[in-house]
C-alpha positions as a Python dict, from the first residue, in 0.01 Angstrom:
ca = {
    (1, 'X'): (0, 0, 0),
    (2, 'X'): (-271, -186, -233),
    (3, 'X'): (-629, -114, -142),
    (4, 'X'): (-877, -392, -263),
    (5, 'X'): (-1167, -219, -497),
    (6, 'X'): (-1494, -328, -260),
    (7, 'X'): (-1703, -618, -304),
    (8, 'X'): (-2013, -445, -539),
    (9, 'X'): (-2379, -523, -416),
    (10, 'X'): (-2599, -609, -759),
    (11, 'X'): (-2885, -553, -530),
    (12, 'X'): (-2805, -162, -521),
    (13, 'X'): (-2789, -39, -893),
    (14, 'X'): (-3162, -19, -898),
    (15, 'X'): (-3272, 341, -875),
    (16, 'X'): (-3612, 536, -923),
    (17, 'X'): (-3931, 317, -956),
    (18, 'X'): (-3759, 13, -1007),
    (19, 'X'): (-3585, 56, -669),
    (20, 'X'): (-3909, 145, -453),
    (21, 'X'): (-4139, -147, -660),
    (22, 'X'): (-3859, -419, -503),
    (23, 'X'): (-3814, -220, -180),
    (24, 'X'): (-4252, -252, -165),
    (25, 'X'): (-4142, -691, -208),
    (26, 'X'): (-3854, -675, 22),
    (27, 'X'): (-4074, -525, 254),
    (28, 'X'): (-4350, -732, 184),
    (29, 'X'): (-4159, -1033, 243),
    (30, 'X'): (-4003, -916, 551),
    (31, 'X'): (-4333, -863, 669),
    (32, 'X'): (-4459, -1218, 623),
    (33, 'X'): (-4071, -1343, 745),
    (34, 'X'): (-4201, -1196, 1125),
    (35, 'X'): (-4548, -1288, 1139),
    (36, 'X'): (-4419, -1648, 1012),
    (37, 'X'): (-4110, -1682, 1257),
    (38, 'X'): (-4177, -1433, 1530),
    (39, 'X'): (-4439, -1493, 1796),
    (40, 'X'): (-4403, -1138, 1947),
    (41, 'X'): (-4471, -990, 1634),
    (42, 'X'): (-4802, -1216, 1594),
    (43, 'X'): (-4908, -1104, 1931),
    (44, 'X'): (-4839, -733, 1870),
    (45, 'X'): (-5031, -743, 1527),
    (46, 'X'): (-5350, -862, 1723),
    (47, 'X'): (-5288, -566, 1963),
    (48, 'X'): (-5263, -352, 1661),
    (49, 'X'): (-5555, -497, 1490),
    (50, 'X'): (-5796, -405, 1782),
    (51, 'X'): (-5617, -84, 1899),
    (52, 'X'): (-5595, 95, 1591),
    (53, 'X'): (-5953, 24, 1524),
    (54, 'X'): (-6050, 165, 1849),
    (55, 'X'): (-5848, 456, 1833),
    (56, 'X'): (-6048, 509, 1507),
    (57, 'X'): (-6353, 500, 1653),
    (58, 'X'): (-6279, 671, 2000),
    (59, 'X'): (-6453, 1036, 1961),
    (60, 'X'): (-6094, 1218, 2028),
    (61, 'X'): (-5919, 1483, 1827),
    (62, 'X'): (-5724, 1393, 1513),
    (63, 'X'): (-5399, 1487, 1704),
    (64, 'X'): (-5468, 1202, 2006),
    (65, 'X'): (-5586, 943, 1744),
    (66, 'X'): (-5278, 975, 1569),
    (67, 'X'): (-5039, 934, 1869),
    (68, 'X'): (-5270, 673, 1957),
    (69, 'X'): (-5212, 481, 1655),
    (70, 'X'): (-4855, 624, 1595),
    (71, 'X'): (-4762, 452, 1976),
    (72, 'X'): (-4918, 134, 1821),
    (73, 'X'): (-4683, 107, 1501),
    (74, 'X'): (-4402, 225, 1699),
    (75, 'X'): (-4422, -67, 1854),
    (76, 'X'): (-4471, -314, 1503),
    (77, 'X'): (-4171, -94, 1428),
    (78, 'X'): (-3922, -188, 1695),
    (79, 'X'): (-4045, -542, 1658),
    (80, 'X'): (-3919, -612, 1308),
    (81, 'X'): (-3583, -380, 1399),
    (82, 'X'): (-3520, -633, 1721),
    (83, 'X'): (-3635, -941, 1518),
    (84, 'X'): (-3397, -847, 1234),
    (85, 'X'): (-3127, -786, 1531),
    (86, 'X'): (-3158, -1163, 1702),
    (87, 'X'): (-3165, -1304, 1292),
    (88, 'X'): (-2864, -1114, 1213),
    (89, 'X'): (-2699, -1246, 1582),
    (90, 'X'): (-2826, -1621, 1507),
    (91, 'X'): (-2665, -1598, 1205),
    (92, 'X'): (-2332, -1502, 1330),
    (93, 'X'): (-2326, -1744, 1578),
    (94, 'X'): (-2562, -1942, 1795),
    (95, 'X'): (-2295, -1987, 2086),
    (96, 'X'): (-2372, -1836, 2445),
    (97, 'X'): (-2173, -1522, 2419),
    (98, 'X'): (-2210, -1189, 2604),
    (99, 'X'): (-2187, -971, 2292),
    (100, 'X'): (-2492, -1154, 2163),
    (101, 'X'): (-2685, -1158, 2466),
    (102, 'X'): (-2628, -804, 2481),
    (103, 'X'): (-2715, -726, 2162),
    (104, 'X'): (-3072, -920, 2232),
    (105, 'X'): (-3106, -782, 2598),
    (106, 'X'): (-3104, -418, 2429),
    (107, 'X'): (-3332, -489, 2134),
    (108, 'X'): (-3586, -668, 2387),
    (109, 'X'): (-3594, -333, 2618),
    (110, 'X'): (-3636, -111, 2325),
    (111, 'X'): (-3966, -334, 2267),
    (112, 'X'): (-4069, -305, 2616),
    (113, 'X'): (-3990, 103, 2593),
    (114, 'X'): (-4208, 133, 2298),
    (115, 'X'): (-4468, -108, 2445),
    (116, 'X'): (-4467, 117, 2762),
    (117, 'X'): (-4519, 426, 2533),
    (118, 'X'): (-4816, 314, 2420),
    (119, 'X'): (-4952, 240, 2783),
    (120, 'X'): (-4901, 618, 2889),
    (121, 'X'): (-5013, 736, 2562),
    (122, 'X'): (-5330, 591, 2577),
    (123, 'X'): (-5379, 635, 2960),
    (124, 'X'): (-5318, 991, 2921),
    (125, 'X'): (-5557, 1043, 2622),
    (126, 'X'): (-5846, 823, 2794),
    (127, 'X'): (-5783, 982, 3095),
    (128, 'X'): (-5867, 1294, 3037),
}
């Protein structure tokens, strides 16, 4: 049986400095991708960009400022992952399909879990 050698990715030769200055673009760009094409992303950087503020200024320990602020990213976090999950699915296909409604349905509660974190986090820190 003849195996096929695998396809080689150009992209991944890079190593060292080289490899974290693109990753810093790639990232960069990806960044500006979401706030361009994703509303929820928009509206969560607003959130972030009074929250994290706040939690600055709130007289709390360092430990409840940073989940404070760590709930807030978590959610600019699962964002991009469920953006780049419904860009990879468009790609594939834009028919109806259960697969790819699935795949979206599970991406949007893992927003809504981390956007529910940050609810109880800060409830329980201002609460006390």
């Amino acid at each position: 049986m003849e195996m096929t050698p695998p396809e080689i990715n150009h992209h991944k030769g890079k190593t060292g400095l080289k490899r974290a200055w693109n990753a810093l673009f790639y990232s960069m760009s990806g960044f500006r991708a979401a706030f361009k094409h994703e509303d929820a992303f928009r509206q969560e950087v607003i959130l972030a960009a009074v929250l994290i503020p706040a939690a600055i200024l709130l007289r709390h320990t360092a430990i409840e400022r940073a989940l404070m602020i760590g709930s807030v990213l978590l959610v600019l976090l699962v964002e991009l992952i469920n953006s780049a999950i419904e860009a990879t699915v468009d790609r594939i296909s834009l028919e109806d399909h259960n697969l790819a409604k699935r795949a979206k349905d599970i991406g949007s509660a893992a927003v809504f879990v981390s956007l529910v974190n940050v609810v109880v986090i800060w409830a329980l820190i201002l609460s006390e």
